[in-house]
PDB file of N, CA, C and O in Angstrom:
ATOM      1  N   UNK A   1    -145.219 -35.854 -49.389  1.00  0.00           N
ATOM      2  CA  UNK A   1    -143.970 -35.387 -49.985  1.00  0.00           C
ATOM      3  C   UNK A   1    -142.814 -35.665 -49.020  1.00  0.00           C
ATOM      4  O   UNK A   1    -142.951 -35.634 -47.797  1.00  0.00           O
ATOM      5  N   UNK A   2    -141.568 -35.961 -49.707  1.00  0.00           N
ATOM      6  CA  UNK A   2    -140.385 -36.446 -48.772  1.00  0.00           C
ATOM      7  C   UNK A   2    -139.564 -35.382 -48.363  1.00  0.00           C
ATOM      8  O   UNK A   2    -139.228 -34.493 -49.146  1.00  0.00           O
ATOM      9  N   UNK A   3    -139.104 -35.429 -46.780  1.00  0.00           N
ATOM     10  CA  UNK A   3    -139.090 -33.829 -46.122  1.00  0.00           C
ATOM     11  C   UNK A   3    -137.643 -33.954 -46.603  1.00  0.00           C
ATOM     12  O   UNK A   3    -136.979 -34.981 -46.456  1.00  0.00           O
ATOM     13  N   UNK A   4    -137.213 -32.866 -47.173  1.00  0.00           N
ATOM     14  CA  UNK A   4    -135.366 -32.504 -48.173  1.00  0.00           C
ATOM     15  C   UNK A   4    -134.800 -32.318 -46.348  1.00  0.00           C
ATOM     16  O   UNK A   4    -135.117 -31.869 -45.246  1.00  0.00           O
ATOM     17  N   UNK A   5    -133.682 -33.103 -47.166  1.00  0.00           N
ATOM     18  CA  UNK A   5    -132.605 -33.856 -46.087  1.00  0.00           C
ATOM     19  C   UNK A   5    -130.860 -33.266 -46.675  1.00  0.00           C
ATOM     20  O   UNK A   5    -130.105 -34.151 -47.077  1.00  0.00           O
ATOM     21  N   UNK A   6    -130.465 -32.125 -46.679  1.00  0.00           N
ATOM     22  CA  UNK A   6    -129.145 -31.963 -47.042  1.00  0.00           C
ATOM     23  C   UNK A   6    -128.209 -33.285 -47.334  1.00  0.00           C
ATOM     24  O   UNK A   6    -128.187 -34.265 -46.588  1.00  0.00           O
ATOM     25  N   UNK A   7    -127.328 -33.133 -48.715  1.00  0.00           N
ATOM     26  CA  UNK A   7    -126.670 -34.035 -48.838  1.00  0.00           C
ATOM     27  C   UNK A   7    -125.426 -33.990 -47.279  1.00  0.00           C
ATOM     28  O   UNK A   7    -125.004 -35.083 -46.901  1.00  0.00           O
ATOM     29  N   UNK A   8    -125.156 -33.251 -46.843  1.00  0.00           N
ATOM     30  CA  UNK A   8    -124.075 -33.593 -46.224  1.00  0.00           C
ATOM     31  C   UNK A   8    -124.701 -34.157 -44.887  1.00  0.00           C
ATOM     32  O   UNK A   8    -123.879 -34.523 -44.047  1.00  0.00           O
ATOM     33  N   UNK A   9    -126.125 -34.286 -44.552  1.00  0.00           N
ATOM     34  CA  UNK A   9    -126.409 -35.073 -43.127  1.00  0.00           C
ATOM     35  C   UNK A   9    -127.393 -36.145 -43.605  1.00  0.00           C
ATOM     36  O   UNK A   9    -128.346 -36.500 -42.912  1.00  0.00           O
ATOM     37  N   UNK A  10    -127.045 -36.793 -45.174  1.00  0.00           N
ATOM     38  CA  UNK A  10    -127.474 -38.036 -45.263  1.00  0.00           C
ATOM     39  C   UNK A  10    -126.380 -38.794 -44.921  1.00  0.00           C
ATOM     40  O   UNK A  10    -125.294 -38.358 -44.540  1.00  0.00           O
ATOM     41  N   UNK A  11    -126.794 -40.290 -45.114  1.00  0.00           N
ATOM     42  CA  UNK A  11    -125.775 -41.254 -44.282  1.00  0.00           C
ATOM     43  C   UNK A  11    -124.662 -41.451 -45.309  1.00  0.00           C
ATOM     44  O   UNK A  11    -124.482 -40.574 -46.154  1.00  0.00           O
ATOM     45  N   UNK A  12    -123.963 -42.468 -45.288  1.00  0.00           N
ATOM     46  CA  UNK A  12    -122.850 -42.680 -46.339  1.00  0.00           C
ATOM     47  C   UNK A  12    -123.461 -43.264 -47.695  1.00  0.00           C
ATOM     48  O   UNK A  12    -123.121 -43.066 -48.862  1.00  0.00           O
ATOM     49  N   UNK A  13    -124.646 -44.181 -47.058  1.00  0.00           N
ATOM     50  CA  UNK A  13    -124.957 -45.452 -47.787  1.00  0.00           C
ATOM     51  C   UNK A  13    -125.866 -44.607 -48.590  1.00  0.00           C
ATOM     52  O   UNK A  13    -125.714 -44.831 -49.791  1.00  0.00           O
ATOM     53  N   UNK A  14    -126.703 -43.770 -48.348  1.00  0.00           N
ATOM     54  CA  UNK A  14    -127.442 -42.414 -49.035  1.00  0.00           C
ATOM     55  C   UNK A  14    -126.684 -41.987 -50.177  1.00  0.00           C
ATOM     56  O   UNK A  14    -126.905 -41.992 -51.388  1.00  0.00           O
ATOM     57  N   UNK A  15    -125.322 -41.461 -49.145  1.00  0.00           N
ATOM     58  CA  UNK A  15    -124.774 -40.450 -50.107  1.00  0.00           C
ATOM     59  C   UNK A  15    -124.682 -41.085 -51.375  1.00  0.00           C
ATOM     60  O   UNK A  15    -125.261 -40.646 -52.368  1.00  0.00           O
ATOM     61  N   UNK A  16    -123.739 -42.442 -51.371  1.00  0.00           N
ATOM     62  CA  UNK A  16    -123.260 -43.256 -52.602  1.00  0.00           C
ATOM     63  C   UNK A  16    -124.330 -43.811 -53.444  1.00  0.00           C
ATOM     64  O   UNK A  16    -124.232 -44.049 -54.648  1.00  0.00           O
ATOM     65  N   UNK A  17    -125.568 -44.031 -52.550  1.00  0.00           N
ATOM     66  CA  UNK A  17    -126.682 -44.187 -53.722  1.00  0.00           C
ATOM     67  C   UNK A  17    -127.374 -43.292 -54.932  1.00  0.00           C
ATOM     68  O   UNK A  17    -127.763 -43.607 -56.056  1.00  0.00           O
ATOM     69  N   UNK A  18    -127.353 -41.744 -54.038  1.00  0.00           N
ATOM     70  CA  UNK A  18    -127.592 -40.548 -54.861  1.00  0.00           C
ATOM     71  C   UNK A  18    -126.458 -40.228 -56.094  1.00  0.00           C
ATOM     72  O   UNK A  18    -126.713 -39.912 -57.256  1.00  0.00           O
ATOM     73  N   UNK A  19    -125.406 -40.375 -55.595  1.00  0.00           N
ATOM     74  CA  UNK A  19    -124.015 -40.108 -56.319  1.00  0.00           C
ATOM     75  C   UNK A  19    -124.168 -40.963 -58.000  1.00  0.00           C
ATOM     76  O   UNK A  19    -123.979 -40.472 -59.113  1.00  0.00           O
ATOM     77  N   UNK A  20    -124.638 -42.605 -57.565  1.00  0.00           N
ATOM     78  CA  UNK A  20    -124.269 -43.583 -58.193  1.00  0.00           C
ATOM     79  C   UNK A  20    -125.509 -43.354 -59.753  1.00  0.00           C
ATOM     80  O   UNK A  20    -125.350 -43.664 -60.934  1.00  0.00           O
ATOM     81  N   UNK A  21    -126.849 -42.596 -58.931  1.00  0.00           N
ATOM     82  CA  UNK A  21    -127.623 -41.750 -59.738  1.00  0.00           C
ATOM     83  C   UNK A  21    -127.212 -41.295 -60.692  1.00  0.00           C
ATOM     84  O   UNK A  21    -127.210 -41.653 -61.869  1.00  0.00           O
ATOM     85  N   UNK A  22    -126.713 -40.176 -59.987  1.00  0.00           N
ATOM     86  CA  UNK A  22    -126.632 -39.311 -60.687  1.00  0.00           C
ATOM     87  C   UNK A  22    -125.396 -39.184 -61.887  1.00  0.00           C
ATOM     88  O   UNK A  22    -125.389 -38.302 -62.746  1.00  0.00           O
ATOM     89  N   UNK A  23    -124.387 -40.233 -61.756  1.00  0.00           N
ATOM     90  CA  UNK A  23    -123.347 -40.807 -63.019  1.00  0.00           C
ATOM     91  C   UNK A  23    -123.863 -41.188 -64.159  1.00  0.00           C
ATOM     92  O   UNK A  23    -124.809 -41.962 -64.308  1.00  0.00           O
ATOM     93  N   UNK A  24    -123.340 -40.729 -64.852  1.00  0.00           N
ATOM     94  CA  UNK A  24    -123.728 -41.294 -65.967  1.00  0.00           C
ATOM     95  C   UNK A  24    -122.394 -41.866 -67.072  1.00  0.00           C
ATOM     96  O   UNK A  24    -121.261 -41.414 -67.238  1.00  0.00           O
ATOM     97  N   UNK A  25    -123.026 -42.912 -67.635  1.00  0.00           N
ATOM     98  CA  UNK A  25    -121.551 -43.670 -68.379  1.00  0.00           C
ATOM     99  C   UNK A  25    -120.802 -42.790 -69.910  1.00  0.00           C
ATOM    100  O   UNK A  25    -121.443 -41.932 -70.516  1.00  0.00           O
ATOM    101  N   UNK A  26    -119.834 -43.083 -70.187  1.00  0.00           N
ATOM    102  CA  UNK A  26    -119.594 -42.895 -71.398  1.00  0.00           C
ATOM    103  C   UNK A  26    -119.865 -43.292 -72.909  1.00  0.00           C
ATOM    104  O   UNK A  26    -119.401 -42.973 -74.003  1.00  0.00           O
ATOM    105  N   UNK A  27    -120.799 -44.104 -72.453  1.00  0.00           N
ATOM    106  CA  UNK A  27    -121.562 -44.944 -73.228  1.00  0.00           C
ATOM    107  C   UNK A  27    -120.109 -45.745 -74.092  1.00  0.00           C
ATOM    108  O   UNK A  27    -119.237 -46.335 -73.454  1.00  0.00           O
ATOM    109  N   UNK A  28    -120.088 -45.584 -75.919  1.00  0.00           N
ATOM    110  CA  UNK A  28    -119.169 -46.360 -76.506  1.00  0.00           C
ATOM    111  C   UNK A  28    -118.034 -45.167 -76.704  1.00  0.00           C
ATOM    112  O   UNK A  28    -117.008 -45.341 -77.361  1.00  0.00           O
ATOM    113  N   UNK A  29    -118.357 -43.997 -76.073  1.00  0.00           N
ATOM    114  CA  UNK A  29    -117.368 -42.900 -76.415  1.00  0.00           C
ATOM    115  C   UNK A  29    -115.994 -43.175 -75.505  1.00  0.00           C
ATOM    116  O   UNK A  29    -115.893 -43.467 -74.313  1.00  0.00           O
ATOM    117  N   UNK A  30    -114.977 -42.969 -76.529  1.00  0.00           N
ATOM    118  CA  UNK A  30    -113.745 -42.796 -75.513  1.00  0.00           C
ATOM    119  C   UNK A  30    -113.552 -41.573 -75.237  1.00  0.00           C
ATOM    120  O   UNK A  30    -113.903 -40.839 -76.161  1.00  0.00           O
ATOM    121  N   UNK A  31    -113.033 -40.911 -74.121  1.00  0.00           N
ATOM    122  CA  UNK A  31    -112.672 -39.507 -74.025  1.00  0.00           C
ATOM    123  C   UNK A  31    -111.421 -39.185 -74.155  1.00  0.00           C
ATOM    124  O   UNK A  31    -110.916 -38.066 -74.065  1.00  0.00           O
ATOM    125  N   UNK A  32    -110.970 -40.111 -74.352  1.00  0.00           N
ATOM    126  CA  UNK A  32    -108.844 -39.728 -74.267  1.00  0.00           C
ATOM    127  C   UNK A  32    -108.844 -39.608 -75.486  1.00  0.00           C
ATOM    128  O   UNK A  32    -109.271 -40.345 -76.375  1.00  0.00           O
ATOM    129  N   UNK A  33    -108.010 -37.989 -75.512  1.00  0.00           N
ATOM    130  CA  UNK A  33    -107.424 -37.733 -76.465  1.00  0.00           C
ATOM    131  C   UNK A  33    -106.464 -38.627 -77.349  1.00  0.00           C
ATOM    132  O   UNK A  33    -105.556 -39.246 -76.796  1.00  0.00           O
ATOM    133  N   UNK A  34    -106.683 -38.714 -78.924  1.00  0.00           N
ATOM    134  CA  UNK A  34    -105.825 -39.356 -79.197  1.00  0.00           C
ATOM    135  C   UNK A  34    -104.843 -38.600 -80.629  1.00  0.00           C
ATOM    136  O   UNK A  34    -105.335 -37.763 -81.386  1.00  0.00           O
ATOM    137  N   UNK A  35    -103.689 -39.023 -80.721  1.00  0.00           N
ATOM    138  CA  UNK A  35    -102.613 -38.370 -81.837  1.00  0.00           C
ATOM    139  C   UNK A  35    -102.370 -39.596 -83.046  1.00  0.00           C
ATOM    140  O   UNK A  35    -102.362 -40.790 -82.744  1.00  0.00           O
ATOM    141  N   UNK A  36    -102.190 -39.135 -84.355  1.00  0.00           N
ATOM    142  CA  UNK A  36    -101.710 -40.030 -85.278  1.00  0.00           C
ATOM    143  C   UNK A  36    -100.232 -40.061 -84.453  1.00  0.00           C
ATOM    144  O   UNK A  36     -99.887 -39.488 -83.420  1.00  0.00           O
ATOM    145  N   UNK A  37     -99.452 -41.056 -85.439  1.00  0.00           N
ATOM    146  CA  UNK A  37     -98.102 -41.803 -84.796  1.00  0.00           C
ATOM    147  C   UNK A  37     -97.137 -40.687 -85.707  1.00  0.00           C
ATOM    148  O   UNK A  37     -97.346 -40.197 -86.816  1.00  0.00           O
ATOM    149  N   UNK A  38     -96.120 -40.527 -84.852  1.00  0.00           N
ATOM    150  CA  UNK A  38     -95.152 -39.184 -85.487  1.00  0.00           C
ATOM    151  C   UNK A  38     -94.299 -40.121 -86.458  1.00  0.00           C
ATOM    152  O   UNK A  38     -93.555 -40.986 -85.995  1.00  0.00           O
ATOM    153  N   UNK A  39     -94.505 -39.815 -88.400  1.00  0.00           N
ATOM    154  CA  UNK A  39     -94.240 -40.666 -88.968  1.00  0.00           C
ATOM    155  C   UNK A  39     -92.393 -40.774 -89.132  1.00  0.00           C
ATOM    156  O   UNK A  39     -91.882 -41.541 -89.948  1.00  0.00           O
ATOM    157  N   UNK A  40     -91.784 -40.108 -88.452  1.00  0.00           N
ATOM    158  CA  UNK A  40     -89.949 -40.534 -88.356  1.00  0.00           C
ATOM    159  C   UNK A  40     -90.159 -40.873 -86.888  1.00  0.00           C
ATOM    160  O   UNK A  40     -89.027 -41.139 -86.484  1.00  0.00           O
ATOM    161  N   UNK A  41     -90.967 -40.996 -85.937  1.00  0.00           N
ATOM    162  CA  UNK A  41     -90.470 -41.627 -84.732  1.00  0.00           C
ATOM    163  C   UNK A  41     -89.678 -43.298 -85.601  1.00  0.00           C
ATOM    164  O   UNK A  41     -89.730 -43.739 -86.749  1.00  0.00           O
ATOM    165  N   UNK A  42     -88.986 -43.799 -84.262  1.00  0.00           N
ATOM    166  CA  UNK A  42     -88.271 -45.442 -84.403  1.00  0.00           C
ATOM    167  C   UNK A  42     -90.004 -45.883 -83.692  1.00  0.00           C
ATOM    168  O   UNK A  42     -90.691 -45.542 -82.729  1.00  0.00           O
ATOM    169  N   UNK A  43     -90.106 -46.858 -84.900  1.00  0.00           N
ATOM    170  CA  UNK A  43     -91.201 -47.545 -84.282  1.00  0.00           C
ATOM    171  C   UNK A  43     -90.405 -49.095 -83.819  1.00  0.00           C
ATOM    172  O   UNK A  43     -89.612 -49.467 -84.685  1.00  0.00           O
ATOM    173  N   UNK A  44     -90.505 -49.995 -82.639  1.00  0.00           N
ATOM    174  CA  UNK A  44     -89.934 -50.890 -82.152  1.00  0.00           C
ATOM    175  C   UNK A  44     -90.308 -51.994 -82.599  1.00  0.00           C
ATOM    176  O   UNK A  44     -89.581 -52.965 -82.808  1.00  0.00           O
ATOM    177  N   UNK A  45     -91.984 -51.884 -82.852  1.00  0.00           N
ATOM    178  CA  UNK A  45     -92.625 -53.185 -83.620  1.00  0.00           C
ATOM    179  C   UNK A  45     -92.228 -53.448 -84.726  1.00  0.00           C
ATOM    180  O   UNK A  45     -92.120 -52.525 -85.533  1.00  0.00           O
ATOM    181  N   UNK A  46     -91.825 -55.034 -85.172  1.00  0.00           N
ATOM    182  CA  UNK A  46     -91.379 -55.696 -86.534  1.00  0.00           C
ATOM    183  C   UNK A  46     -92.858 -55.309 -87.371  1.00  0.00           C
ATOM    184  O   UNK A  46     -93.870 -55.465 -86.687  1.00  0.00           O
ATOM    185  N   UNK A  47     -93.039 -54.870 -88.637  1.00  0.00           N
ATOM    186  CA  UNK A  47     -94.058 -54.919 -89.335  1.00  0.00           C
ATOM    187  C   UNK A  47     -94.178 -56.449 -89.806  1.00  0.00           C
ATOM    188  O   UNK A  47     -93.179 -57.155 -89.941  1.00  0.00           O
ATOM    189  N   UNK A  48     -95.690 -56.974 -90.081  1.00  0.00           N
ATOM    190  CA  UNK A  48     -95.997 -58.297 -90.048  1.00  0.00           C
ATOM    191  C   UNK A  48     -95.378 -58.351 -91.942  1.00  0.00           C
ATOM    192  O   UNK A  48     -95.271 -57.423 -92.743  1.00  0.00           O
ATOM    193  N   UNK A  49     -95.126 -59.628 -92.085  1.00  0.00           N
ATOM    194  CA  UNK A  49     -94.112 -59.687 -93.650  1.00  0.00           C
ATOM    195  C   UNK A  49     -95.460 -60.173 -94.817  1.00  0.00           C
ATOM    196  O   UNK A  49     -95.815 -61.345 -94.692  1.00  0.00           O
ATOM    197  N   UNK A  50     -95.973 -59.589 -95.580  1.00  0.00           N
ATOM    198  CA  UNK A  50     -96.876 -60.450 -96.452  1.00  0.00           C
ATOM    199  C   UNK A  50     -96.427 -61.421 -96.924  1.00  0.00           C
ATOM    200  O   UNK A  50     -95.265 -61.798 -96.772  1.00  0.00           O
ATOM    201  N   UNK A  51     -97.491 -62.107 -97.724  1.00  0.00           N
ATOM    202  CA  UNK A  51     -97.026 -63.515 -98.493  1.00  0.00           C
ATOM    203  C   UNK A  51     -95.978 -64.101 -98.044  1.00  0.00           C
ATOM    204  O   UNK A  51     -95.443 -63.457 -97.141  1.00  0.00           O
ATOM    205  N   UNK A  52     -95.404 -65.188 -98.345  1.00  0.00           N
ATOM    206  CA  UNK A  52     -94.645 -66.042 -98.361  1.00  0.00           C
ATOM    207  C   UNK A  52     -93.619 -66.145 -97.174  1.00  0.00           C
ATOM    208  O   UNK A  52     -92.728 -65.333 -97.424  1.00  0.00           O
ATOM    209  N   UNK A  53     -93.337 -66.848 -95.891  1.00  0.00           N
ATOM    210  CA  UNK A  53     -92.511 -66.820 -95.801  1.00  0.00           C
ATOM    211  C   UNK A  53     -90.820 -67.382 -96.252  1.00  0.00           C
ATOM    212  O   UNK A  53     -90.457 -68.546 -96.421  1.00  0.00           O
ATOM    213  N   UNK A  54     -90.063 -66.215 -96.356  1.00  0.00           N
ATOM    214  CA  UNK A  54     -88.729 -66.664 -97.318  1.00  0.00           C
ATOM    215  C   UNK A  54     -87.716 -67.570 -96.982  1.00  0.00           C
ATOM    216  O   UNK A  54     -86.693 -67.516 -97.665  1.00  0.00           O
ATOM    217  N   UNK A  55     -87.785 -68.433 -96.030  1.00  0.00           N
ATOM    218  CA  UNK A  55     -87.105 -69.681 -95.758  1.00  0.00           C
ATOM    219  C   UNK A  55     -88.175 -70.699 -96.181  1.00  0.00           C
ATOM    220  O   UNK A  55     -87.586 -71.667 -96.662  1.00  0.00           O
ATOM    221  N   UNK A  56     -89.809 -70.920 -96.204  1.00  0.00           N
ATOM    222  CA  UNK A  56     -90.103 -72.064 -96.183  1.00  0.00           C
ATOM    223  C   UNK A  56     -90.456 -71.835 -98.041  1.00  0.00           C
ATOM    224  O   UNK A  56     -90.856 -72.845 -98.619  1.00  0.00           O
ATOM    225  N   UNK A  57     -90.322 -70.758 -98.736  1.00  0.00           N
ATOM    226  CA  UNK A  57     -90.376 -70.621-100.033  1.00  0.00           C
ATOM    227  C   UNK A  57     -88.890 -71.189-100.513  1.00  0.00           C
ATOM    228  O   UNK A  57     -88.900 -72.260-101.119  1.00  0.00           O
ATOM    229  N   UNK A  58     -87.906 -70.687-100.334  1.00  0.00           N
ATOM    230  CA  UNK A  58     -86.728 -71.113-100.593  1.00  0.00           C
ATOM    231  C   UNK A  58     -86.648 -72.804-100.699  1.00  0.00           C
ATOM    232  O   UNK A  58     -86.309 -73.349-101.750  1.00  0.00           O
ATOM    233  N   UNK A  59     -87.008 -73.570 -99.465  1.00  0.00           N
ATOM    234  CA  UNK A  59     -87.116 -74.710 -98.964  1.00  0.00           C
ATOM    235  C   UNK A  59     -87.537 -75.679-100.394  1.00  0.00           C
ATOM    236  O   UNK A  59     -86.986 -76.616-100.972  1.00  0.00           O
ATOM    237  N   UNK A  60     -89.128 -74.708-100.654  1.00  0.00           N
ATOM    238  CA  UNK A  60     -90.111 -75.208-101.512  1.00  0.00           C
ATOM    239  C   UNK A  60     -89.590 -74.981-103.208  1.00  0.00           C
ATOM    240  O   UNK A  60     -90.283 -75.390-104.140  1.00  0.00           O
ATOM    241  N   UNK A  61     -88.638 -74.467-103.354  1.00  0.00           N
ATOM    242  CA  UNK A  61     -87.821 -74.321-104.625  1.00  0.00           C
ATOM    243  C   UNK A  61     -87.075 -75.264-104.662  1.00  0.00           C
ATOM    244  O   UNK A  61     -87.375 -76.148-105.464  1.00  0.00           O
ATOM    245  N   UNK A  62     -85.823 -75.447-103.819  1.00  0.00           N
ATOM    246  CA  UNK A  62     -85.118 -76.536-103.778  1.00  0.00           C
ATOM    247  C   UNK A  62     -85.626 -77.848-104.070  1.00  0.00           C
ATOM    248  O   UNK A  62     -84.813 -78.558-104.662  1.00  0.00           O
ATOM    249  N   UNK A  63     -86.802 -78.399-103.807  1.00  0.00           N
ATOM    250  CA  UNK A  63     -87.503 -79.085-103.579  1.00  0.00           C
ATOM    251  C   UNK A  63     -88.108 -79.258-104.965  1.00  0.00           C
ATOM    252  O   UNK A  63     -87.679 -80.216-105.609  1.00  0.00           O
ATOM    253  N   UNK A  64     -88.971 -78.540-105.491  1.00  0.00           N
ATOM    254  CA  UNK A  64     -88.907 -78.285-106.789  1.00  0.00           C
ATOM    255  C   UNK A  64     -87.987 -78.636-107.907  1.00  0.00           C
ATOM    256  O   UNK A  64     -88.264 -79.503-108.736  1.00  0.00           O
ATOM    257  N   UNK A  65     -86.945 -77.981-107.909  1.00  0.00           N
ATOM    258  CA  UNK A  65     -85.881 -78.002-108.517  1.00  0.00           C
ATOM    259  C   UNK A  65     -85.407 -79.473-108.714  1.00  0.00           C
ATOM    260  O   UNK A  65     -85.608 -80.145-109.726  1.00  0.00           O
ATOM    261  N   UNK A  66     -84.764 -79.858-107.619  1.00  0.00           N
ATOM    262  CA  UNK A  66     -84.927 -81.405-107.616  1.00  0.00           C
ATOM    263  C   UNK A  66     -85.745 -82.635-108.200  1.00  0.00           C
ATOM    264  O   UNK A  66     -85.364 -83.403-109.084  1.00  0.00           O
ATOM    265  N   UNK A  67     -86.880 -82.654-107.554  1.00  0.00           N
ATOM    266  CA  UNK A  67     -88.135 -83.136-108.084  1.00  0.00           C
ATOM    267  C   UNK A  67     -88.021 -83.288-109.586  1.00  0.00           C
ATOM    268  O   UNK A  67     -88.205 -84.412-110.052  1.00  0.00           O
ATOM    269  N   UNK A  68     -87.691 -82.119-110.523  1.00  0.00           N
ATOM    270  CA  UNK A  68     -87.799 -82.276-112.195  1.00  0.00           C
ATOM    271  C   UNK A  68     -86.296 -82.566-112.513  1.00  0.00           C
ATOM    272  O   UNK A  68     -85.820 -82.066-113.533  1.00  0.00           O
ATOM    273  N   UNK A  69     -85.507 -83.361-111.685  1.00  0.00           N
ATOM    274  CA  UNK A  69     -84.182 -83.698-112.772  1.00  0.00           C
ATOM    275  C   UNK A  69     -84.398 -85.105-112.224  1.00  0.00           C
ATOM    276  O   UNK A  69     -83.973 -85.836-113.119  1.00  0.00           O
ATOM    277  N   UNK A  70     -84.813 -85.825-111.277  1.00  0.00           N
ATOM    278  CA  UNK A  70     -84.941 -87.020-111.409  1.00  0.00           C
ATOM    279  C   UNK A  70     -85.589 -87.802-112.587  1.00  0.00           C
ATOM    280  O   UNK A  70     -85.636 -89.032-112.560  1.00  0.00           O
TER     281      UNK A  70
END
């Protein structure tokens, strides 16, 4: 049997091996608290625009338009 050796008069390289033991991970858990977004804050981010963008649609009308009077 291995004669018990107080943690505080093992060596450093001891200590950090026992320590490194005895951690254990968070696995996929986050622990930080988190809040929904306060819905009247100013949010700074542009929201992304669906469908179409409206210059190269515009573009594509003109274009159109043209096209059937020749």
């Amino acid at each position: 049997m291995a004669k018990f050796i107080p943690f505080d008069k093992l060596s450093k390289k001891k200590q950090r091996e026992l320590m490194k033991k005895k951690r254990v991970t968070w696995g996929s858990f986050n622990p930080v608290t988190r809040k929904p977004d306060k819905p009247k804050a100013y949010k700074r981010t542009k929201k992304e625009s669906r469908g179409f963008d409206e210059s190269i649609d515009d573009g594509f009308f003109f274009a159109f338009l043209f096209s059937e009077t020749i």
